[in-house]
DRENTOR-880688 format. One record per residue (C-alpha): residue number from 1; x, y negated, z. Coordinates in steps of 0.1 Angstrom, whole numbers, plus 2048, in hexadecimal, padded with zeros to 3 digits. Example, Ala and Ser with C-alpha at 12.3 -4.5 7.8 and 13.67 -1.06 7.14 Angstrom:
<rs>
r pos:1	xx:87B	yy:82D	zz:84E;
r pos:2	xx:889	yy:80B	zz:847;
</rs>
This chain:
<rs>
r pos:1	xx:E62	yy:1EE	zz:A8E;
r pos:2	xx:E48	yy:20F	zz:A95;
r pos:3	xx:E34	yy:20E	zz:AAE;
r pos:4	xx:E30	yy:228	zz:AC7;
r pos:5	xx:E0E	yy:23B	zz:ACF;
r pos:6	xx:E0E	yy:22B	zz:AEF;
r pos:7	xx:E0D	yy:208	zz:AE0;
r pos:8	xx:DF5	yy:210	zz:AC4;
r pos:9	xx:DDB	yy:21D	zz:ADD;
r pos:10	xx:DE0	yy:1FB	zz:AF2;
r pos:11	xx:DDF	yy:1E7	zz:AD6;
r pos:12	xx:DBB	yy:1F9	zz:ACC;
r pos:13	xx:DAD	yy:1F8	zz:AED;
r pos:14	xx:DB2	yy:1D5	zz:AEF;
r pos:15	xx:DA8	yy:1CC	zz:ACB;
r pos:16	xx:D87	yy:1E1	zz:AD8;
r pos:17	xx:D82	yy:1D0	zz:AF6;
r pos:18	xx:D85	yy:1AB	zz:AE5;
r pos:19	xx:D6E	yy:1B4	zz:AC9;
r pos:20	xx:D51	yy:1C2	zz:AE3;
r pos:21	xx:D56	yy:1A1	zz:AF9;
r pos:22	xx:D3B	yy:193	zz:AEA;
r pos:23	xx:D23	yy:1B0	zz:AF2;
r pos:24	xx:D2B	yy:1AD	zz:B15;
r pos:25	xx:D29	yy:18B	zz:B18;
r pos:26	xx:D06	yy:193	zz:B0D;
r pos:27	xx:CFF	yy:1AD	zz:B1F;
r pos:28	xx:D09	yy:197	zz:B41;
r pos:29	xx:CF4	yy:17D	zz:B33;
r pos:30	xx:CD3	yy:192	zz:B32;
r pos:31	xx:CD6	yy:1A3	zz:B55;
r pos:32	xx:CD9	yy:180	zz:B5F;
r pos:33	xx:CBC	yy:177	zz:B51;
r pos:34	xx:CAD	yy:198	zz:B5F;
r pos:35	xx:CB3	yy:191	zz:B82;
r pos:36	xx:CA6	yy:16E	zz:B7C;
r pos:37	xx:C84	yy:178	zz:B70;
r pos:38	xx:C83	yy:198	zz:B8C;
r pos:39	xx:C89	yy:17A	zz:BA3;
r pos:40	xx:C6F	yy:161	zz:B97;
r pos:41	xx:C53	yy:17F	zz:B96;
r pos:42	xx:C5B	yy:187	zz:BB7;
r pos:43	xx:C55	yy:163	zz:BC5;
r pos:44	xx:C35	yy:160	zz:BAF;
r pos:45	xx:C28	yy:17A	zz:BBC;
r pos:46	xx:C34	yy:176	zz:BE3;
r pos:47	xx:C23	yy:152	zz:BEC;
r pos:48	xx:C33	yy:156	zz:C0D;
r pos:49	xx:C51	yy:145	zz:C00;
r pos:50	xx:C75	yy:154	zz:C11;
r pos:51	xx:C77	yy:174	zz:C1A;
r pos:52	xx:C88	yy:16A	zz:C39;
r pos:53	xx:C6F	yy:154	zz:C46;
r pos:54	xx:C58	yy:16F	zz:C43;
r pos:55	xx:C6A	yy:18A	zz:C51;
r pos:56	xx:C70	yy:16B	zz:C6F;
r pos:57	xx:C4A	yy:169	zz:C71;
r pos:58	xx:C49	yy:18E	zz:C76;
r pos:59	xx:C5F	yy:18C	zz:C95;
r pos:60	xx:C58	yy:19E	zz:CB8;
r pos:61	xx:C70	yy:197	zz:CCF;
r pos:62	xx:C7E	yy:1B0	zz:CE9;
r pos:63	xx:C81	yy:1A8	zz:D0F;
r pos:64	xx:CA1	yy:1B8	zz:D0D;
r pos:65	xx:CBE	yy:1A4	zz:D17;
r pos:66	xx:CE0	yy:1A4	zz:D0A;
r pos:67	xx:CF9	yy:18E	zz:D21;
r pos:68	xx:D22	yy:18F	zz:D17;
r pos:69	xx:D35	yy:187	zz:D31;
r pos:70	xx:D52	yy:16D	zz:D2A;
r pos:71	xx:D62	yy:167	zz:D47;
r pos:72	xx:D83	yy:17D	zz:D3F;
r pos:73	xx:D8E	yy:16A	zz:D24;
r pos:74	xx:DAC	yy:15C	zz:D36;
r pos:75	xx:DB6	yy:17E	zz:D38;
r pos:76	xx:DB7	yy:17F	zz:D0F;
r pos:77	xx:DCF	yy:173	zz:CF6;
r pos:78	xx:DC5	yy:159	zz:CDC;
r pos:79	xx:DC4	yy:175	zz:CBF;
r pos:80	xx:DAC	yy:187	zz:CD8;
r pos:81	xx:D95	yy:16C	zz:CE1;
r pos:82	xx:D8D	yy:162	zz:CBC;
r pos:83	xx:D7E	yy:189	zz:CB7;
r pos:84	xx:D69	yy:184	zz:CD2;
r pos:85	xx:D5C	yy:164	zz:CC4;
r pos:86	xx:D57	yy:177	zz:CA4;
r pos:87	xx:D48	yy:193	zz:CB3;
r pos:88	xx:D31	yy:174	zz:CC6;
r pos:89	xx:D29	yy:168	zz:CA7;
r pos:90	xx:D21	yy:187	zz:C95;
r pos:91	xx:D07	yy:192	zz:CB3;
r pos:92	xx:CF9	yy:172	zz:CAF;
r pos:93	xx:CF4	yy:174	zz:C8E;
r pos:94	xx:CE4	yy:198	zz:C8C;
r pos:95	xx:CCC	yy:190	zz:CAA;
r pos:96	xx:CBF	yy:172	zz:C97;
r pos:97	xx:CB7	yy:189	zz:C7A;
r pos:98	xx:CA8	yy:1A4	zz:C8E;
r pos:99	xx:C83	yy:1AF	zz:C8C;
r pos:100	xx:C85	yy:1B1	zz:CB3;
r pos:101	xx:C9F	yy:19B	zz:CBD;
r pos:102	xx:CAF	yy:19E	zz:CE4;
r pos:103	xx:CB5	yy:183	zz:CFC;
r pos:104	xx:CD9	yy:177	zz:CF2;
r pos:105	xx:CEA	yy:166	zz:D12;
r pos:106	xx:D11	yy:15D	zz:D13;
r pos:107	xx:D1E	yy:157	zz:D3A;
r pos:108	xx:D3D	yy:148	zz:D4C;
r pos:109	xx:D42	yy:13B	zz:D27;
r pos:110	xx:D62	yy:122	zz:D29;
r pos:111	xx:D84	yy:121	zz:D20;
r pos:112	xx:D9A	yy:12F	zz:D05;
r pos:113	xx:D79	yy:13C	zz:CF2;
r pos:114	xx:D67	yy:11A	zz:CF7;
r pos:115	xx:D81	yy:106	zz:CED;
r pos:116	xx:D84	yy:121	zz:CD0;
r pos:117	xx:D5E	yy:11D	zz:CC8;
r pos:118	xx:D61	yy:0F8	zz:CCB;
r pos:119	xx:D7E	yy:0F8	zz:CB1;
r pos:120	xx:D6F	yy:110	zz:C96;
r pos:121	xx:D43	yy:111	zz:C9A;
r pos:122	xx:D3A	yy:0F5	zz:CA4;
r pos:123	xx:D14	yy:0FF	zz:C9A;
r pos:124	xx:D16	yy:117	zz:CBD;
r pos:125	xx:D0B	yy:0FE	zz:CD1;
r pos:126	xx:CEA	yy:0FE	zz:CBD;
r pos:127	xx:CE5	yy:127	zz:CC3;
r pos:128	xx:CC4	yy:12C	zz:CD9;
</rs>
C-alpha cells in the first residue's frame, strides 16, 4: 500500500529523532557535568559555605513593623481563610529572606485560620 507524503515525512522525522537520541543523551550528560564543576568552583572558591547563610549574616533589620490583623476571619468563608493563610505564609517567608527584614506580628489570631494553620503548617508555631 503507498504511502502518502504526510506519512513519509513522519516516518523520517521520527527515524531522525531516534537515531540522534544518543547525541542528546550526551549532550544532557555534559551540561550536567557542566553545572556540577561551575558548582564545585564556586564553593572552592567561596569558603563561606551557603550562600544563604551569608546573605543571613549580611542582614540589617528594619524597625518597621508589619502587623495583619486577623480578627475578621469569622466573617470569611473556608476557601477565603486558607488564601489568607497562604498569603501569611508567603509574607513570612519573603521577610525571612529579606536583606532588611520588618517586624512580622499576627493579632486577634484564632479561629477558622488557626484551626486552618493547626491542620496544614504545623511548623508556624516555630515562626519568630
Amino acid at each position: 500500500e503507498p504511502m502518502s507524503k504526510r506519512q513519509r515525512k513522519k516516518l523520517l522525522k521520527q527515524k531522525q529523532w531516534e537515531e540522534q537520541k544518543d547525541l542528546r543523551r550526551q549532550k544532557r550528560k555534559e551540561k550536567r557535568q557542566k553545572r556540577k564543576l561551575e558548582r564545585q568552583s564556586k564553593l572552592d572558591s567561596n569558603n563561606e559555605g551557603d550562600d544563604r547563610k551569608r546573605m543571613r549574616r549580611e542582614v540589617v533589620p528594619s524597625t518597621l513593623r508589619l502587623i495583619v490583623d486577623c480578627s475578621f476571619d469569622d466573617l470569611m468563608v473556608l476557601k477565603d481563610v486558607k488564601k489568607l493563610h497562604k498569603q501569611i505564609q508567603r509574607c513570612y517567608a519573603e521577610n525571612r529572606k529579606a536583606f532588611h527584614p520588618v517586624q512580622f506580628y499576627l493579632t486577634s489570631h484564632g479561629g477558622q485560620l488557626k484551626s486552618n494553620m493547626n491542620e496544614n503548617d504545623k511548623g508556624w508555631v516555630n515562626w519568630k
